[in-house]
C-alpha positions, 0 to 999 in steps of 0.5 A: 486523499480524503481517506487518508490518515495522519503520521504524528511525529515524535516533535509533535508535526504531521504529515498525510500517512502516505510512504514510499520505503524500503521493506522493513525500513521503519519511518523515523522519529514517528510517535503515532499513526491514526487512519488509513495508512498507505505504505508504497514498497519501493522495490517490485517484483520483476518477472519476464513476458516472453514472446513468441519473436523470442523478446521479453520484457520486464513486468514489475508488480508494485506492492501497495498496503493499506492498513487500518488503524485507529480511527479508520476500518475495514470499510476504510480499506475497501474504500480506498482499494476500490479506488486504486483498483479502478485506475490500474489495470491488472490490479488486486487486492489481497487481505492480509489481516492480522488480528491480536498483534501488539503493533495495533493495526486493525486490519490490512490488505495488499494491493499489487499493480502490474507496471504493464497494467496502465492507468484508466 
């Protein structure tokens, strides 16, 4: 939790930039955020594990981002995703930075956690 951001709302409260939405969903009310940001999609990507008894299961692969902002740097997002990266087994991260947009988020990476990755 030490590498986390902070949300700064229109009526002047705070919260820890931590947020489990819908994609597209934005956060209401919200003024500005400063630091690491970590936004949890509430909706995974399911894909079948097929075995050879003829049975399946499901395997959701979570979406996790991690977006610098003012106040935070790549350095940051490493930080944190070696963190995560280390408690879910199957885990990685991908970068995709976006530089020159006026929403003025410094850099971002995506971490995607299989649901049959577990937790170390």
């Amino acid at each position: 939790m030490s590498h986390v951001g902070m949300y700064t709302f229109n009526d002047g409260s705070t919260e820890d930039a931590i947020s489990i939405i819908t994609p597209g969903q934005a956060l209401p009310q919200l003024s500005s955020i400063t630091g690491l940001e970590v936004v949890i999609h509430d909706v995974g990507v399911i894909r079948r594990q097929d075995y050879v008894t003829d049975l399946s299961d499901p395997i959701v692969t979570w979406k996790l981002y991690l977006i610098a902002w003012e106040g935070a740097n790549g350095a940051d997002v490493n930080t944190a995703a070696l963190h995560i990266v280390r408690r879910f087994g199957g885990s990685n991260m991908i970068e995709i930075s976006s530089t020159g947009t006026s929403i003025g988020a410094l850099t971002q990476s995506l971490i995607l956690i299989p649901s049959g990755g577990g937790i170390f």
